[in-house]
C-alpha positions as CSV (number, residue, x, y, z in Angstrom):
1,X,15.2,1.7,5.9
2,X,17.4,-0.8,7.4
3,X,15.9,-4.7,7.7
4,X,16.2,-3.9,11.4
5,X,14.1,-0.9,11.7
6,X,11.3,-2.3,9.3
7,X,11.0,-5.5,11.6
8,X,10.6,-2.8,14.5
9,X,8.1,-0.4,12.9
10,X,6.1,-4.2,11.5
11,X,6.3,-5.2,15.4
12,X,4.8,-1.8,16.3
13,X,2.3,-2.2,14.0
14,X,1.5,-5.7,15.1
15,X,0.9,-4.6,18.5
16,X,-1.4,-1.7,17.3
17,X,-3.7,-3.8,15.9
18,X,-3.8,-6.2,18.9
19,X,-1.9,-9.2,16.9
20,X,0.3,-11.6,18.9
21,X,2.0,-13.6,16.4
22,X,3.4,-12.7,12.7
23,X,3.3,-14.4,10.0
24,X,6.7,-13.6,7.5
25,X,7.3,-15.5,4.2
26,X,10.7,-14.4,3.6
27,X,12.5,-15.0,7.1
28,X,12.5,-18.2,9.3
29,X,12.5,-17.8,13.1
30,X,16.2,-17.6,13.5
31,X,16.6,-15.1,10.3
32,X,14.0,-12.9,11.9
33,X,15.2,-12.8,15.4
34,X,18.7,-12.8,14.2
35,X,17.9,-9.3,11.9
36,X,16.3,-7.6,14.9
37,X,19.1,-7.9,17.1
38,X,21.7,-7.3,14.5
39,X,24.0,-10.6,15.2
40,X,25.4,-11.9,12.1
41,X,24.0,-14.7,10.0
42,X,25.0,-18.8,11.2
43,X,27.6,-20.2,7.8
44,X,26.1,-22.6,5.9
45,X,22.1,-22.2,6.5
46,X,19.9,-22.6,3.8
47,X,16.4,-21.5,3.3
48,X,13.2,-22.5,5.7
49,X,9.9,-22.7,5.5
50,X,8.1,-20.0,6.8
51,X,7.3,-20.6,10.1
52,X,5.1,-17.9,12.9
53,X,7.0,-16.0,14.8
54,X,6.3,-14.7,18.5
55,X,6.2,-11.2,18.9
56,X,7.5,-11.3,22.1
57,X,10.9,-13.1,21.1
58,X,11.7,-10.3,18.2
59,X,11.1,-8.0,20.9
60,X,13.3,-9.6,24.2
61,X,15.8,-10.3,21.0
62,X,15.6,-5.6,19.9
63,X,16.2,-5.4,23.8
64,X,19.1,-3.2,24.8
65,X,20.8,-6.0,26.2
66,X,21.1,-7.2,22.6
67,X,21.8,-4.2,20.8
68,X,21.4,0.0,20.8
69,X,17.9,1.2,21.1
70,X,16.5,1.6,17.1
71,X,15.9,5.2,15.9
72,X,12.1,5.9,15.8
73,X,11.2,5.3,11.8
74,X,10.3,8.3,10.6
75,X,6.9,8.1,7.4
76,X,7.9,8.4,3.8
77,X,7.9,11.4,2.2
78,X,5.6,12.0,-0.4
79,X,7.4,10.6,-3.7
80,X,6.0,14.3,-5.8
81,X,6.5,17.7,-4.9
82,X,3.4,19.8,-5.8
83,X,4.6,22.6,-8.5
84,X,2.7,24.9,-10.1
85,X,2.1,24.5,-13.8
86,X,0.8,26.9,-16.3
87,X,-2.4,26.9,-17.0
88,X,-2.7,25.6,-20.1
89,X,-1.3,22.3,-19.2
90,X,-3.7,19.2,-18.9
91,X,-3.3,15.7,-17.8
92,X,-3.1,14.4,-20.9
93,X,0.0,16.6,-21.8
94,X,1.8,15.6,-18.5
95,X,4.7,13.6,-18.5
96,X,5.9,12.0,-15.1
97,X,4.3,12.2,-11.7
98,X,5.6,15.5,-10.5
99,X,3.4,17.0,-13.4
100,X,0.6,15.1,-12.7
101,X,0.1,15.9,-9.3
102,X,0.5,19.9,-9.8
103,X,-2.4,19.4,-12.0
104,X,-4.1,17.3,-9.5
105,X,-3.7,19.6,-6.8
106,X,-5.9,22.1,-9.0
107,X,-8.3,20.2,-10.3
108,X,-11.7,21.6,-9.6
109,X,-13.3,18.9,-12.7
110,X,-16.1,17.5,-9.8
111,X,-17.9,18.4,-6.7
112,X,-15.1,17.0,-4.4
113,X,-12.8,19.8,-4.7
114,X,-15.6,21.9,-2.5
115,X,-14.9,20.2,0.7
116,X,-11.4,18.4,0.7
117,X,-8.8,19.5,2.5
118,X,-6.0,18.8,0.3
119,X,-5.5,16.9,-2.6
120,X,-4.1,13.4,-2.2
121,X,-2.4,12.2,-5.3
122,X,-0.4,9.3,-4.1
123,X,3.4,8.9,-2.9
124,X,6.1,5.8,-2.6
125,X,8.4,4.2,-4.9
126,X,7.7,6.2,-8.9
127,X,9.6,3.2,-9.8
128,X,7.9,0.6,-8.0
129,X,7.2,-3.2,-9.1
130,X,3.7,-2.9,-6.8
131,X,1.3,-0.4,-7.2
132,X,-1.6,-0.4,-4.5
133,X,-5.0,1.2,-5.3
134,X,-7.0,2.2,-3.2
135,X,-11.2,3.7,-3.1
136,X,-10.9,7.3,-1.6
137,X,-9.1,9.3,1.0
138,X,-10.7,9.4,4.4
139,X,-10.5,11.8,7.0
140,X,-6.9,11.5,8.3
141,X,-5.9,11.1,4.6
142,X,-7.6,14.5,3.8
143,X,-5.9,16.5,6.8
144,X,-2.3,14.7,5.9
145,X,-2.2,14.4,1.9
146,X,-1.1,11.4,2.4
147,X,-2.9,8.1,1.2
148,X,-3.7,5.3,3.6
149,X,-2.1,6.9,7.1
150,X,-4.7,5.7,9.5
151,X,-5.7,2.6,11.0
152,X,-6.7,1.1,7.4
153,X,-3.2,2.0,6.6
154,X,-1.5,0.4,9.2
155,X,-2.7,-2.9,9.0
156,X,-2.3,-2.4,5.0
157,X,1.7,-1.7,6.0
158,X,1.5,-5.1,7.7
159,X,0.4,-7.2,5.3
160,X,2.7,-5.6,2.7
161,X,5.7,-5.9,5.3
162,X,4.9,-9.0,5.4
163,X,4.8,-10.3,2.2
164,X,8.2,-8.7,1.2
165,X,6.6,-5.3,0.0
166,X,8.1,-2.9,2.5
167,X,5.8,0.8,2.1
168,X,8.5,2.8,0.6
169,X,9.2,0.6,-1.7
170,X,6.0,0.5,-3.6
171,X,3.4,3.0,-5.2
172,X,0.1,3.7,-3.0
173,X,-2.8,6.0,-4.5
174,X,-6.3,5.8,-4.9
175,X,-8.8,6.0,-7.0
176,X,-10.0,9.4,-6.3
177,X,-7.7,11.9,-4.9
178,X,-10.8,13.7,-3.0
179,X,-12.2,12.9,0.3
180,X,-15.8,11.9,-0.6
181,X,-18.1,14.3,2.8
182,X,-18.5,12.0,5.5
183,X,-15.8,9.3,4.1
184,X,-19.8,8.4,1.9
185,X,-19.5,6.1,-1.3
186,X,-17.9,7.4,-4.6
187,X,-19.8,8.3,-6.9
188,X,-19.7,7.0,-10.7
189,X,-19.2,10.3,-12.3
190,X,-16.3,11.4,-9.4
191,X,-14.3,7.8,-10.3
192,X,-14.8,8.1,-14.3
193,X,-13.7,11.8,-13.8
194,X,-10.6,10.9,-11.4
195,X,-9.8,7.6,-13.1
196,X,-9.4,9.4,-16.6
197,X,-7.8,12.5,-15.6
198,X,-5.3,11.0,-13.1
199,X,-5.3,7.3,-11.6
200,X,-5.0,5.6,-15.2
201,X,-1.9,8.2,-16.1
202,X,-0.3,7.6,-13.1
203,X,-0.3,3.8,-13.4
204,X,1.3,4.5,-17.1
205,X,3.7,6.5,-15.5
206,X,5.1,4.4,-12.9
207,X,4.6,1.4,-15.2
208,X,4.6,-1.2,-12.7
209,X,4.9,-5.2,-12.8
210,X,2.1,-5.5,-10.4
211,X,-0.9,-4.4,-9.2
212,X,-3.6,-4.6,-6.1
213,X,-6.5,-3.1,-6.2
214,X,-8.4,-3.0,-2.8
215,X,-12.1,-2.6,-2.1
216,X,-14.8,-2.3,-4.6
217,X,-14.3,0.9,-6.1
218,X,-10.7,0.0,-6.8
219,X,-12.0,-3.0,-8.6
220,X,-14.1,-1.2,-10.8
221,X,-12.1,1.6,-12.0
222,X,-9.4,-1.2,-13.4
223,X,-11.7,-3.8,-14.4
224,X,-14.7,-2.1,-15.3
225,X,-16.6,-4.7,-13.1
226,X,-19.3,-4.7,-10.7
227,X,-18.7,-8.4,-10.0
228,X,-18.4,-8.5,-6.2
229,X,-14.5,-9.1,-4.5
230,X,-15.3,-12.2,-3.3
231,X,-16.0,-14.2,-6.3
232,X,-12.7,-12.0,-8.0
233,X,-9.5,-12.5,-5.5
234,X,-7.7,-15.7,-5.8
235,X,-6.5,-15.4,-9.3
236,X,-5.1,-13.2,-11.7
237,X,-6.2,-10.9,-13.6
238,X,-5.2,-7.8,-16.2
239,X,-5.0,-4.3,-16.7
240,X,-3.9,-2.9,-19.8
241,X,-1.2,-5.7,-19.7
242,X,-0.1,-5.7,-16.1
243,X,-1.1,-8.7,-13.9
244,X,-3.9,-7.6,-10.9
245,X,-4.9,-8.9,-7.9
246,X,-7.9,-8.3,-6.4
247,X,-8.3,-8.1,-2.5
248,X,-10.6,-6.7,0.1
249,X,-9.9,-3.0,1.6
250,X,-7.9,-3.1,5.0
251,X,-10.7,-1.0,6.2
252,X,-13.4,-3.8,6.3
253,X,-10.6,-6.2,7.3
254,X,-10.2,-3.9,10.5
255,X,-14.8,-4.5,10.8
256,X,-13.8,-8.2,10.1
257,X,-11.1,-9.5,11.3
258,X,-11.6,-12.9,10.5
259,X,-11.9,-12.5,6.8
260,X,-7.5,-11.0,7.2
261,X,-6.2,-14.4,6.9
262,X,-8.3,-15.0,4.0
263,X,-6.7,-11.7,2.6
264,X,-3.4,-12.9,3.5
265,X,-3.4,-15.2,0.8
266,X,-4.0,-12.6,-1.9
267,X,-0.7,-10.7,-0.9
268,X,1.0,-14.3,-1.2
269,X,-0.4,-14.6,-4.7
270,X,1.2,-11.1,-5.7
271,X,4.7,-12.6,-4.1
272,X,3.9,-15.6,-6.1
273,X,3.2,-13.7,-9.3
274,X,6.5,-11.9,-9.7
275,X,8.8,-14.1,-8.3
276,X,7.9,-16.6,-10.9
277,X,5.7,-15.3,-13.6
278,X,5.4,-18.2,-15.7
């Protein structure tokens, strides 16, 4: 995806969810409005501080009197293809991701496999340096196979936009790749089921530099903690080696959307975090 069209489908996204201004760590004003309508970058600028951004002036600046309309941005793909596997194959003898999720997409091992739809195992970057956990498919997750697609996923595409993480370049899943009936809690036997079969293979798998757990359940299945997320995000913390940050899900952030800014600094610590580790 080009800088341009990412800007575009962030704006759209912006607009969505009834935001007016945007808030972009990586560009100043003139970089941003300078990417969306394609003119070339002024010699000798350095670096800015990060500055708000009007949505109004990216979009008079992606105006046709600027530039050629920008194609519609089509979703990711799914980052597996489901194949089947003989039967005697189990998650612990599964290799990569591809694997994984053929075993997934069978797995009867709890009562969610009654009533889902489709499995949904995950999909992005198998190589990514951000992995995003999630609690559960909901509905539109269920009907798609696809993990975080509805409104809960759009404003978790703008925050990760935002902070440098465009979607296809990191790894979303959740915890369990079920729809819980009626989008209710997980249950502790459907996570310790899920999380040992799948979620903590996958994340050995990919191997990532980073992670974010969102929402409670998240939390728990990687730190084995019922501590709650507020007294958890601001710092770092570990899984099996890997550096964590805790946040709270996109979907309360959608009930309360006061508390986003406050998540906004989480996905600034995760920029923090790997540009300088130390």
């Amino acid at each position: 995806m080009t800088d341009r069209a990412a800007i575009d489908r962030y704006l759209r996204q912006v607009a969505e969810l009834g935001g007016s201004d945007l808030f972009l760590d990586r560009f100043d004003r003139e970089t941003a409005v300078r990417l969306a309508s394609g003119k070339p970058a002024s010699p000798g600028r350095g670096a800015a501080e990060p500055v708000p951004v009007g949505r109004d002036a990216l979009r008079r600046a992606m105006s046709p009197e600027h530039d050629a309309p920008i194609p519609a941005v089509r979703p990711a793909a799914p980052a597996v293809a489901h194949r089947r596997l003989p039967r005697s194959a189990t998650p612990a003898a599964v290799t990569d991701l591809e694997q994984l999720a053929s075993v997934a997409a069978g797995c009867v091992q709890c009562r969610l496999h009654e009533t889902r739809t489709q499995v949904v195992f995950g999909e992005g970057n198998p190589a990514a340096d951000l992995v995003v956990v999630g609690e559960a498919p909901g509905q539109d997750e269920d009907r798609t196979g696809r993990p975080f697609v509805g409104r809960a996923g759009k404003l978790l595409d703008m925050l990760l936009m935002a902070s440098g993480f465009p979607r296809n370049e990191v790894y979303i899943c959740n915890v369990l790749k079920c729809r819980p009936p009626g989008n209710r809690n997980p249950q502790a036997d459907e996570m310790d089921v899920c999380s040992r079969n799948f979620l903590h293979r996958q994340l050995e798998v990919i191997a990532p530099r980073m992670l974010l757990a969102v929402g409670r359940f998240a939390t728990q299945a990687l730190l084995n903690t019922s501590a709650a997320i507020g007294s958890l995000r601001g710092r770092t913390h570990e899984y099996r080696g890997i550096p964590l940050i805790i946040s709270y899900h996109p979907a309360y952030l959608l009930r309360s959307p006061n508390m986003i800014r406050t998540a906004w600094s989480d996905y600034q610590l995760i920029r923090k975090v790997l540009d300088d580790p130390v």
